[in-house]
C-alpha positions in Angstrom: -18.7 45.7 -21.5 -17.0 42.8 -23.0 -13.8 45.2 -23.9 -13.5 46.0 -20.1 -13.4 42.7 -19.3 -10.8 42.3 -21.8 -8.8 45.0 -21.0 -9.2 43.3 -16.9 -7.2 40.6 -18.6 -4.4 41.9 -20.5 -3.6 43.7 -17.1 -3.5 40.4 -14.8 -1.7 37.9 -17.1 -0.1 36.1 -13.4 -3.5 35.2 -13.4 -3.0 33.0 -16.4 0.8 32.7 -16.6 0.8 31.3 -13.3 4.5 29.8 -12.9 8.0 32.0 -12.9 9.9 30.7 -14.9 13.8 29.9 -13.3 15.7 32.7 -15.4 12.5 35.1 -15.3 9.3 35.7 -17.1 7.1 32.7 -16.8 6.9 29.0 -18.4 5.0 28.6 -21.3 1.7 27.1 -21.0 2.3 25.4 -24.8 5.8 23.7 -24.8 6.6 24.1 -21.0 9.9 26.6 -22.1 11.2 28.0 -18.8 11.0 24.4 -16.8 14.7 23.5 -17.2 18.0 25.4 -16.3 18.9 27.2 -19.7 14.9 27.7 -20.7 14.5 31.3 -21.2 10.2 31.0 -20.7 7.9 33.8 -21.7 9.1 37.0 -22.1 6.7 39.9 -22.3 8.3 41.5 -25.9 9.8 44.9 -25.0 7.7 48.2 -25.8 4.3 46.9 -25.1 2.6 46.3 -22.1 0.4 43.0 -22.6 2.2 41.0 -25.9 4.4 38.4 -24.8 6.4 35.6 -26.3 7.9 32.4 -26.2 11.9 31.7 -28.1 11.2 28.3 -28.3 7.7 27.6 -29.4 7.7 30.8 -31.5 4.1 31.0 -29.7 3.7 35.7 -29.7 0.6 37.4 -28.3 -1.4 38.4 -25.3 -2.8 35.8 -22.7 -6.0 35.0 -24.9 -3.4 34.6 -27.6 -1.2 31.7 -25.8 -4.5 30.1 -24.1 -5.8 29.4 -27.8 -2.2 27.9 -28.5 -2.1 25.5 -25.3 -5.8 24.5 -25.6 -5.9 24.4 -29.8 -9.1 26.8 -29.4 -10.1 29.6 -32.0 -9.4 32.8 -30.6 -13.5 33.7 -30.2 -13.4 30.5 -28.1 -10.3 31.0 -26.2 -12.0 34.4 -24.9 -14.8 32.8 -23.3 -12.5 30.3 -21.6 -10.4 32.8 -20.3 -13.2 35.1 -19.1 -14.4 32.1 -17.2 -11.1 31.4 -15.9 -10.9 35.3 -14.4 -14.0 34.9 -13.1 -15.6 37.7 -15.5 -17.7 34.8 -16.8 -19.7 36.1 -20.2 -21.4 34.1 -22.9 -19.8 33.1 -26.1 -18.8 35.4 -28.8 -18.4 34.0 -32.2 -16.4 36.9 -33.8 -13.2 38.1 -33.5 -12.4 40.9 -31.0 -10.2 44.0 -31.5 -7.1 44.0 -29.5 -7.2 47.1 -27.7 -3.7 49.5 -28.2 -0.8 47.9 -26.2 0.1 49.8 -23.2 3.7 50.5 -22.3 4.2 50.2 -17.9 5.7 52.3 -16.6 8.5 51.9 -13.6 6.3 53.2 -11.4 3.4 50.3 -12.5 6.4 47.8 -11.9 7.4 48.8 -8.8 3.4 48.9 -7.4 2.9 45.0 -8.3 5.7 44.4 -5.7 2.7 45.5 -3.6 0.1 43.7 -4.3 1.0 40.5 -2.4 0.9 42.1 0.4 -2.1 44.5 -0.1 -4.0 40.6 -1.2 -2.7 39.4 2.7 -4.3 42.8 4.4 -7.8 42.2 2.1 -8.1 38.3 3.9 -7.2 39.7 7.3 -10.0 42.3 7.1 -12.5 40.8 5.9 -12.2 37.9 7.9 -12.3 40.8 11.2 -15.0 42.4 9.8 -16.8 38.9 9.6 -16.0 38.5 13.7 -18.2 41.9 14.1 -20.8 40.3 12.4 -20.2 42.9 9.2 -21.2 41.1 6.0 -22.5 37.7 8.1 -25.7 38.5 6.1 -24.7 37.8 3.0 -23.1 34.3 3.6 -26.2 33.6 5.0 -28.2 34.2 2.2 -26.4 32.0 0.3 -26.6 29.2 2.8 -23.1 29.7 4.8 -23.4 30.0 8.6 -20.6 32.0 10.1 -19.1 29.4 11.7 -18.5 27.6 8.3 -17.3 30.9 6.6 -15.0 31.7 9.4 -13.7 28.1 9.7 -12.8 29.1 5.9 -11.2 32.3 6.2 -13.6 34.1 4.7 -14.5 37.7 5.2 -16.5 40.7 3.9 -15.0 44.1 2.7 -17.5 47.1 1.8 -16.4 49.1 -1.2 -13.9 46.5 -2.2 -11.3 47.6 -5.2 -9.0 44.8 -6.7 -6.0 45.0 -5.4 -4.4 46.3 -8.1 -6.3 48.8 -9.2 -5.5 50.4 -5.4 -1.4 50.8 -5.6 -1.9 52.5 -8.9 -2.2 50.3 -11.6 -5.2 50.1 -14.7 -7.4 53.0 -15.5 -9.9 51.9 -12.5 -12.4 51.3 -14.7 -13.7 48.5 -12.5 -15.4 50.7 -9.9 -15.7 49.6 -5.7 -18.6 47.2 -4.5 -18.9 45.4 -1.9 -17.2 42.2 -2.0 -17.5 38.1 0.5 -14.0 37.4 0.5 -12.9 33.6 -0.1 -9.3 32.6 0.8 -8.2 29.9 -2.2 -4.6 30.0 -0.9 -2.0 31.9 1.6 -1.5 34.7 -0.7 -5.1 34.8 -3.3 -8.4 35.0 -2.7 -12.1 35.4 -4.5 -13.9 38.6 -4.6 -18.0 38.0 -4.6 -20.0 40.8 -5.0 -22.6 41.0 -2.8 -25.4 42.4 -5.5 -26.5 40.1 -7.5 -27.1 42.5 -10.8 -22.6 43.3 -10.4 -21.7 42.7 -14.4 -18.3 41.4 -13.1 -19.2 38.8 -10.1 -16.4 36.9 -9.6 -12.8 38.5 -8.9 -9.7 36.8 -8.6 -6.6 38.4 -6.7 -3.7 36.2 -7.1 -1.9 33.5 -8.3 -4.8 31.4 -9.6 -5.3 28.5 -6.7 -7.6 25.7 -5.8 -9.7 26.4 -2.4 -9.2 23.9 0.3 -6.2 22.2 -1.3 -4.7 21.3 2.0 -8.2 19.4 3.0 -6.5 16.3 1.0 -3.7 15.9 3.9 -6.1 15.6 6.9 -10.2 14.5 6.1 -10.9 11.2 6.4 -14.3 11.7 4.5 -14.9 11.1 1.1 -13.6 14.5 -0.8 -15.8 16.4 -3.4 -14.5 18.2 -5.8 -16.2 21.1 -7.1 -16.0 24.1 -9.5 -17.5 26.8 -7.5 -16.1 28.5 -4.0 -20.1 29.1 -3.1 -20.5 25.0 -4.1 -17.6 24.2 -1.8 -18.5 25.5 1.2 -22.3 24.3 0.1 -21.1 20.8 0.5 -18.7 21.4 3.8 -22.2 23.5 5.2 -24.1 20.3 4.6 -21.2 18.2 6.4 -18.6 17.0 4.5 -15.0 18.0 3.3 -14.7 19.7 -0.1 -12.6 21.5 -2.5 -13.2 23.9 -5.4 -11.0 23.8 -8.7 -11.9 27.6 -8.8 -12.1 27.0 -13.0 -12.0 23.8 -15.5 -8.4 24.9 -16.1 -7.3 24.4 -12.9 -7.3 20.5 -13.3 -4.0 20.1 -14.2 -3.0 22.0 -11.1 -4.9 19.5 -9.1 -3.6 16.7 -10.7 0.5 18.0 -10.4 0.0 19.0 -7.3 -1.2 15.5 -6.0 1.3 13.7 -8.1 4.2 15.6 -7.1 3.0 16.3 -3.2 2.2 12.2 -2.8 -0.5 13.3 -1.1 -3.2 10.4 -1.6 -6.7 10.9 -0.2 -8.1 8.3 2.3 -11.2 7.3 1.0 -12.3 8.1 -2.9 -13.0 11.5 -4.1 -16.0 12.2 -5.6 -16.7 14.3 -8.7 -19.3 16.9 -9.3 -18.6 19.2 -11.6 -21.0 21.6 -13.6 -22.9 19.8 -16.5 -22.0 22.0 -18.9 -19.5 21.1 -22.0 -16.4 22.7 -20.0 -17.4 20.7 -17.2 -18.3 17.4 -18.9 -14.0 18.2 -20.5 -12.9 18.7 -17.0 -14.3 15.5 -15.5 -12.8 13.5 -18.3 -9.4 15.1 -17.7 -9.8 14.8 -14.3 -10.6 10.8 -14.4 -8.2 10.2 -16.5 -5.5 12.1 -14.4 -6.3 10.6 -11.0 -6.6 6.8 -12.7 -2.8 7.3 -14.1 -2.5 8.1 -10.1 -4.3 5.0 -9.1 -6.2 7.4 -7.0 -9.9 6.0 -6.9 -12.8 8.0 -7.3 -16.7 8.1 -8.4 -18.7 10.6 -10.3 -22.4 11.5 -9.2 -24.2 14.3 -8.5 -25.1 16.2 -5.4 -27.5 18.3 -6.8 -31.3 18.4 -6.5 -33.5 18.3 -9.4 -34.6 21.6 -10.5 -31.3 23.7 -8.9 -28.4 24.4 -11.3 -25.9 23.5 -8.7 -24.4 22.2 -5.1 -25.2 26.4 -3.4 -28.6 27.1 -4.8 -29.5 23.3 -4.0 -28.5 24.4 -0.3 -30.3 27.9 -0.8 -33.6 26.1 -2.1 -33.7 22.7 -0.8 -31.5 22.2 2.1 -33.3 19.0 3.3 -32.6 17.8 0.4 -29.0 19.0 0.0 -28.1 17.8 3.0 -29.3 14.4 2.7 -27.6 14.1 -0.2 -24.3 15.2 1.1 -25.0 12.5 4.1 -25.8 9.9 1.7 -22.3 9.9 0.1 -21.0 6.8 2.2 -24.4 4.8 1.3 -24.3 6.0 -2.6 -20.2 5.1 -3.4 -21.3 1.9 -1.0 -23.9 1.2 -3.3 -22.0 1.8 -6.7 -19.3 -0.7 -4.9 -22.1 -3.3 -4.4 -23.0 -2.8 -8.4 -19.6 -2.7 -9.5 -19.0 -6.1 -7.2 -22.4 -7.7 -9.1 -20.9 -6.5 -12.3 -17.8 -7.9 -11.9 -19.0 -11.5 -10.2 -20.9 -14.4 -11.2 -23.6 -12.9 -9.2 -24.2 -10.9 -12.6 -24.4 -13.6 -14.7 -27.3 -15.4 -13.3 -29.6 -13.1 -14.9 -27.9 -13.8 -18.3 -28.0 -17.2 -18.2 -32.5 -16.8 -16.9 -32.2 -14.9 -20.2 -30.3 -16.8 -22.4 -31.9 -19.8 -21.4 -35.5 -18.2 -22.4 -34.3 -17.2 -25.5 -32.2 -20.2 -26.0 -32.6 -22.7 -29.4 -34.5 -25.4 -29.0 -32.6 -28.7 -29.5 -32.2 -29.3 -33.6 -33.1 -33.0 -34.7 -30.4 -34.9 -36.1 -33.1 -36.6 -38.4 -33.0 -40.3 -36.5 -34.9 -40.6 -33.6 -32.7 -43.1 -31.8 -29.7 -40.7 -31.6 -31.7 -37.5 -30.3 -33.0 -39.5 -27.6 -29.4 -40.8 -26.5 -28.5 -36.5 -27.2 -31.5 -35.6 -25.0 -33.2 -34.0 -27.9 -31.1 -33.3 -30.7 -27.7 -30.7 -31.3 -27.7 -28.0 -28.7 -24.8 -24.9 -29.3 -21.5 -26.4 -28.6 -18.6 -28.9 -30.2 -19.4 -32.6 -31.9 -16.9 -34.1 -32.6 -17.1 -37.7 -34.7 -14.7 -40.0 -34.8 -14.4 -43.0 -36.9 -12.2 -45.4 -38.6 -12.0 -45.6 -42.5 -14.9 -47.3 -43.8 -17.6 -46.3 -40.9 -18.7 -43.6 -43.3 -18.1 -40.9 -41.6 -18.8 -38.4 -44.1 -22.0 -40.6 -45.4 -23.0 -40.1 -41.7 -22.5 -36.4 -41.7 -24.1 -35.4 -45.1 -27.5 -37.6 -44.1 -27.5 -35.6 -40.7 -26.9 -32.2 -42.6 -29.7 -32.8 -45.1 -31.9 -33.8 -42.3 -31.1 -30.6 -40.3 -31.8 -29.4 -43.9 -35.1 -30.5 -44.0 -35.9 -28.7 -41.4 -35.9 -25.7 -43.0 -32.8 -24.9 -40.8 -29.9 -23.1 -42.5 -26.9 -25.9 -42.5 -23.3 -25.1 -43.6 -21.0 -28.4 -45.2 -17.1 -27.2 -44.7 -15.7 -30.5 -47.4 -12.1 -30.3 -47.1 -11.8 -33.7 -49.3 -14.0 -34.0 -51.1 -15.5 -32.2 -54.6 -18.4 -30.5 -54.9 -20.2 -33.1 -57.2 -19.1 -36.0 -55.6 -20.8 -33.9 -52.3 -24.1 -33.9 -54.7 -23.9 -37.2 -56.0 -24.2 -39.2 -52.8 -26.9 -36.5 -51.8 -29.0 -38.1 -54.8 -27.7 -41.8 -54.4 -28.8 -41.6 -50.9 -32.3 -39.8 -51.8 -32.7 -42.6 -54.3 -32.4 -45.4 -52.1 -35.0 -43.5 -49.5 -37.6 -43.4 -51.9 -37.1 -46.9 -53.6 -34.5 -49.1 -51.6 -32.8 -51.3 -53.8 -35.2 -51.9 -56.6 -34.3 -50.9 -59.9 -34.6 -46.6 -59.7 -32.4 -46.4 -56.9 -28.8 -45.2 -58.1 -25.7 -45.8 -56.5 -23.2 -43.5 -57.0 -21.2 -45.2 -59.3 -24.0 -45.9 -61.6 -25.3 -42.1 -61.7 -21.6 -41.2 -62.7 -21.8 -44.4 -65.5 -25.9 -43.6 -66.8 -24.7 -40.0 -66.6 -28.2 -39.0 -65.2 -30.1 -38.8 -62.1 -33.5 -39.7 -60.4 -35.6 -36.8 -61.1 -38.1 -37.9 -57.9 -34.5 -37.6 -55.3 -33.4 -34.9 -57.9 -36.6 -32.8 -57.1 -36.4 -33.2 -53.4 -32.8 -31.8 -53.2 -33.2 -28.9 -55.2 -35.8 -27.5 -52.2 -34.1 -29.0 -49.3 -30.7 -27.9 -50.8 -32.1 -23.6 -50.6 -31.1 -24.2 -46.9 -27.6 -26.2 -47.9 -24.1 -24.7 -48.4 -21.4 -26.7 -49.1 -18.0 -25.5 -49.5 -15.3 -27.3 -50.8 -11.0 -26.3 -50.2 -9.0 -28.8 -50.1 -6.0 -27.4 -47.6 -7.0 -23.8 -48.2 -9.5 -23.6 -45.5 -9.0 -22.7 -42.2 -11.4 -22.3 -38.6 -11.2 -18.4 -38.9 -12.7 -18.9 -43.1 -15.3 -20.7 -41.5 -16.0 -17.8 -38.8 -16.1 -15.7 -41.4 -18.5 -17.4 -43.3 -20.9 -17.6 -40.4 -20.5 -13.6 -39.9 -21.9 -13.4 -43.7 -24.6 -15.7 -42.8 -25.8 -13.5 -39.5 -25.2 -10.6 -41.7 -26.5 -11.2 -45.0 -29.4 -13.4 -44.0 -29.6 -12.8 -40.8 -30.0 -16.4 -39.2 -26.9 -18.7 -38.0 -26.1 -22.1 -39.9 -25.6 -25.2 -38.5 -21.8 -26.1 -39.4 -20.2 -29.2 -40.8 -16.2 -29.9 -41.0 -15.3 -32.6 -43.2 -12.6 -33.6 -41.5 -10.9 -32.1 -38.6 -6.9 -32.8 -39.1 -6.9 -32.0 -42.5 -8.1 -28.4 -41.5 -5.5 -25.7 -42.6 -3.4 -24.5 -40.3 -3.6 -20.9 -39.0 0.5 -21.3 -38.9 2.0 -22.5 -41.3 4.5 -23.6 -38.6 3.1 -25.3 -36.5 3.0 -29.1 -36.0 -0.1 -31.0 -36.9 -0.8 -32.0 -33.1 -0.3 -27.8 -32.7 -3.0 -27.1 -35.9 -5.3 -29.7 -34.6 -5.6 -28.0 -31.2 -5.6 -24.3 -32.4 -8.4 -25.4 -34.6 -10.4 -27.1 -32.2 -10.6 -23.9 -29.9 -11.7 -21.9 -32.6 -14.1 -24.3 -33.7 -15.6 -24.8 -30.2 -14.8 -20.6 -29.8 -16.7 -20.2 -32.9 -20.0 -22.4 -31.6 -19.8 -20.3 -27.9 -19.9 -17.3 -29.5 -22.9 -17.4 -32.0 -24.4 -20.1 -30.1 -24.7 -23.2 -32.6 -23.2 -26.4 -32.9 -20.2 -27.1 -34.7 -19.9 -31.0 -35.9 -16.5 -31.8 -36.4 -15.1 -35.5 -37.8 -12.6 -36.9 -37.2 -9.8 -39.4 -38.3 -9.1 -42.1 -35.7 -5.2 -43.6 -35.3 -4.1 -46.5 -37.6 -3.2 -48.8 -34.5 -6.8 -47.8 -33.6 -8.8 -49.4 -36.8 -9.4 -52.8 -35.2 -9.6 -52.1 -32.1 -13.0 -50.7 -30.0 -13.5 -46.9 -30.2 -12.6 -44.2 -27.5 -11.4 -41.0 -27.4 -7.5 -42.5 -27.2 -8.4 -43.7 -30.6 -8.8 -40.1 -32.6 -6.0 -38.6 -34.2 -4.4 -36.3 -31.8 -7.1 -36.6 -28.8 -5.3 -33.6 -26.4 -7.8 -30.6 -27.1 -10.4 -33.2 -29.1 -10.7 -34.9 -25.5 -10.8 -31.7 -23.2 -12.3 -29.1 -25.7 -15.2 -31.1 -27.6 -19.2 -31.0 -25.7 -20.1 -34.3 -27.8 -18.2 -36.9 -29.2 -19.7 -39.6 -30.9 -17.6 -42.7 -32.6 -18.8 -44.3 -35.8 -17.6 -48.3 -35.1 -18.4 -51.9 -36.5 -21.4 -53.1 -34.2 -19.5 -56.3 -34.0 -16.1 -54.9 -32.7 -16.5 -56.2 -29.3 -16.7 -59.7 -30.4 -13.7 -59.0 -32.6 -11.5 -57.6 -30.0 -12.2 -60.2 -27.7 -12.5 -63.1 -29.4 -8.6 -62.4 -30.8 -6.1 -61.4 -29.5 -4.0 -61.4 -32.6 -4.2 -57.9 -34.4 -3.6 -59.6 -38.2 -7.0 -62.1 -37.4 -8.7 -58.6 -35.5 -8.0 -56.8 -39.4 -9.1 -59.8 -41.5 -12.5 -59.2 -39.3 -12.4 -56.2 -39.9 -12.2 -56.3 -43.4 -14.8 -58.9 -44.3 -17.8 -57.0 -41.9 -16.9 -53.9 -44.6 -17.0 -56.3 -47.5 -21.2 -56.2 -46.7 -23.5 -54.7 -48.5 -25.2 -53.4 -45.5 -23.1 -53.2 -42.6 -24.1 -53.5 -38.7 -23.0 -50.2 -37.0 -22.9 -48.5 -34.0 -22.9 -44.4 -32.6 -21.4 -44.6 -29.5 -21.8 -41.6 -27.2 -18.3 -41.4 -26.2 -18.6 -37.8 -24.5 -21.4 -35.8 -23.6 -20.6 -33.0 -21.2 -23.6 -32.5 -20.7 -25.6 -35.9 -20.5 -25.4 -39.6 -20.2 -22.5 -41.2 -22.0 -21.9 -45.0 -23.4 -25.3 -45.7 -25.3 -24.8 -47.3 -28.1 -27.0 -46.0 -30.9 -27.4 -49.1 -33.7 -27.5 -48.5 -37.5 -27.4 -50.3 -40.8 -25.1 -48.5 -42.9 -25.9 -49.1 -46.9 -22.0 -48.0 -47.9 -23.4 -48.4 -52.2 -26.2 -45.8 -51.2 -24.5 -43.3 -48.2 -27.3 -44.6 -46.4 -27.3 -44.9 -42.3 -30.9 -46.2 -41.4 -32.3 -46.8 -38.0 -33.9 -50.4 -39.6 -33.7 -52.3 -42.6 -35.6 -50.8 -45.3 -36.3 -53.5 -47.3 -37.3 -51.4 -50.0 -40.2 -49.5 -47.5 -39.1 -45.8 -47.1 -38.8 -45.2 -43.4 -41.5 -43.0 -42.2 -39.4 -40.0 -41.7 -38.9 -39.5 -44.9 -42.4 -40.3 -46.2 -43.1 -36.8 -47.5 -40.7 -33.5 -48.2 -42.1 -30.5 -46.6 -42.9 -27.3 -48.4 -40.2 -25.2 -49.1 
């Protein structure tokens, strides 16, 4: 009956309350009153027999009472923790349950507990003598225990056992004899089996609540498991290695102080196996967490064999099996070492990287076949960066690439931090213009679409279905690397594809501090930029401004605009320069005569210009990709068009 089992409780709260407090009573489980000098701890409230309370807390009641308290539990759910606890496991009960009528002890009841520690030392001796004359060796046998083991253990058998309690006095004795396998969980406690298997109250604890084979932790040099059950315990030592059981889910805490304030550390990891049920799945966390605050390693696996509910029937039904299992601890933590080595290493990665490389983008065409040959395809994830002195369209040079990529029907993302919106669009349209009729009289410049005040409607129609994969946005010094990452996140999210990203240009970026220097925006920017194309896989193109010293002079990385993280941090960087400037540099060695040069190759219509593949990290560097650059139109073209439409651009796919 569920109110015997309650009634068991009320009369063994040291079960619960398991430490004296200093000035009597015990400490509370809830704030911890009774620890220090002046705490006053629980004190059982005068008049009734099973009601006690705690001064400082304010916490009142009986022990189910204070366990709902510590563990915030409803009372229903506090009782079948407790029952569990005492070992008068039941299953859950979802309404409230009557407090039976407090009992007042009398000084006689008071006196006989003083006897019970003794009376719990005579039970351990006899049983473990009536185990040496072979009374009771059946029943460990049954559940798998040779004597030797349950000897080794301190465990005995005693026929018609009574708690101990219950003998010297105490209780009604409603809890009637049985016989009873003794378990020793500590000097002066132990655990009472019964020995048939229909007993309504199983498991019996005399004593201070304990953990059995505590003292396993000073001497084994094996891997320790930790258990729930006595019966699972000994399972596991039967099948040849050290163990200890926790007795109850409660008693982690215990294990945990006592190994923090013993020092005690074991030798090799413990290993954790406790029951699968919700308490147990609680327990393990608590107990992981605990023992990692103690640096004190461990792993959690099972030891039980498919189709048994735990470590003693395994043993009982399939000891083969069991027992391999126990043997195959070294090999199994050995094993979760090796995985835990992989996951940790570069070993782990190769498999990634087979992966990511099937499933990698294909190279995306910048639009002119010269420069995907000397980029071994096209733009691959990673940073471009493009350097260039004023004049060497830079940004003509990245809009035509853009539209291209465009074309493509690839999603391509135009960060303009100069530049307006319709000045973007006009030079999409000048430049259209001139690829459909070169110079002849329908191509627009321009100037002259902004002074005609109307368009081409042949480059006009092409935009509007190469521009549904086009985004420009325009900020001039409001934009900043992390905008732009956010803007990418919309595009995975909202359309699920990735752009290809333009920034037009790179030191004019905002930066994320308004404190820092420009040298210390420029490089914060350029981490996040390259961070930004590592992380969703796509490349960034970057321009960049070169130095003014730098304008007549032959491109190299020294020449951009705070180089530092451009230099290290960029995949690609390709410099927009004057096909001529060789001559220039060394045909003067003046740097007035180098500018006049300078000046009158940008006076041309069409200029002579040159890529230059000034960093490839992952290819050949130094080609020299030529161009004509048509500065009226925004035009870079592979050849003179003469009027002829390059091929490329003979026909505007469907959109």
């Amino acid at each position: 009956m569920l109110e015997d089992k309650i009634t068991y409780v009320h009369e063994h709260p040291e079960v619960y309350f398991t430490q004296e407090a200093r000035k009597g009573g015990y400490i509370c489980p809830v704030c911890e009153n009774g620890t220090g000098s002046d705490g006053t701890g629980v004190k059982l409230i005068k008049g009734q027999s099973f009601r006690y309370k705690c001064f400082k807390c304010g916490t009142s009641g009986d022990v189910i009472n204070f366990y709902a308290a510590e563990h915030h539990l409803s009372n229903a759910e506090a009782i079948t923790e407790v029952l569990k606890m005492y070992g008068l496991e039941t299953q859950e009960y979802h309404t409230a349950v009557k407090s039976t009528p407090p009992k007042v002890k009398t000084v006689a009841e008071v006196a006989d507990e003083l006897k019970v520690s003794n009376q719990i030392v005579s039970d351990i001796e006899l049983g473990q003598e009536n185990l040496r004359k072979e009374t009771g060796t059946f029943f460990f046998q049954r559940r798998g225990i040779s004597k030797e083991v349950a000897m080794r253990y301190g465990c005995g058998f005693i026929k018609n056992w009574t708690h101990p309690k219950l003998r010297v006095g105490a209780g009604d004795k409603k809890i009637v004899s049985s016989d009873r396998m003794i378990i020793p969980t500590g000097a002066e406690s132990y655990v009472a089996r019964a020995v048939d298997p229909k007993n309504k109250m199983p498991k019996l604890k005399a004593g201070k609540s304990s953990i059995f084979n505590l003292e396993v932790f000073k001497s084994s040099e094996q891997n320790i498991v930790v258990v729930e059950g006595e019966f699972d315990a000994l399972s596991v030592i039967e099948a040849g290695n050290d163990a200890i059981a926790l007795g109850t889910t409660t008693n982690v805490d215990k294990l945990l102080s006592w190994l923090k304030e013993s020092g005690v550390r074991p030798k090799k990891p413990l290993v954790i196996d406790l029951d699968a049920d919700e308490a147990g799945r609680s327990a393990t966390e608590r107990l992981i967490a605990g023992l990692s605050k103690l640096r004190i390693r461990y792993y959690v696996f099972s030891l039980i064999v498919k189709g048994t509910k735990d470590q003693n029937e395994s043993l009982v039904s399939a000891p083969e099996a069991f027992k391999s299992l126990v043997r195959g601890i070294p090999q199994r933590i050995a094993e979760m070492k090796l995985e835990a080595r992989r996951a940790l290493s570069d070993s782990a990665k190769v498999a990634k990287w087979e992966v990511s490389i099937a499933n990698a983008r294909d190279a995306i065409p910048t639009g002119w076949k010269s420069l995907d040959k000397a980029l071994e395809g096209g733009l691959y994830e990673g940073l471009y960066v493009i350097p260039g002195a004023t004049g060497t369209g830079k940004t003509a040079f990245a809009l035509q690439m853009a539209y291209q990529i465009a074309r493509q029907k690839k999603d391509v993302l135009y960060i303009s931090l100069e530049m307006g919106e319709e000045e973007i669009y006009e030079r999409h349209i000048s430049r259209l213009s001139y690829e459909l009729y070169g110079t002849t009289s329908k191509a627009k410049s321009v100037h002259s679409l902004i002074q005609e005040k109307k368009t081409v409607p042949e480059a006009r129609a092409q935009f509007e279905k190469v521009g549904l994969y086009l985004r420009t946005i325009c900020g001039v010094g409001s934009i900043d690397a992390d905008d732009i990452r956010r803007v990418v996140e919309r595009y995975e999210y909202e359309l699920d594809t990735l752009p290809v990203v333009f920034v037009d240009y790179l030191q004019i970026l905002k930066a994320h501090d308004p404190h820092m220097t420009d040298k210390q925006a420029v490089d914060y920017n350029v981490l996040r930029l390259k961070q930004l194309s590592r992380d969703y896989k796509i490349p960034v193109i970057a321009l960049a401004s070169m130095n003014r010293t730098s304008y007549s002079d032959v491109i190299s990385m020294v020449s951009i605009k705070e180089s530092g993280a451009i230099e290290y941090t960029s995949d690609v960087c390709i410099g927009l320069q004057m096909a001529a400037m060789d001559s220039i540099v060394d045909g003067s060695k003046k740097q007035g005569q180098q500018e006049k040069k300078v000046r009158k190759l940008k006076s041309k219509l069409n200029r002579d210009m040159q890529a230059v593949i000034l960093k490839q990290r992952n290819g050949q560097i130094g080609a020299e990709i030529p161009f004509t650059y048509c500065a009226m139109f925004n035009h870079f073209g592979e050849e003179e068009l003469g009027g002829v439409p390059i091929s490329d651009f003979d026909c505007v796919p469907d959109i």
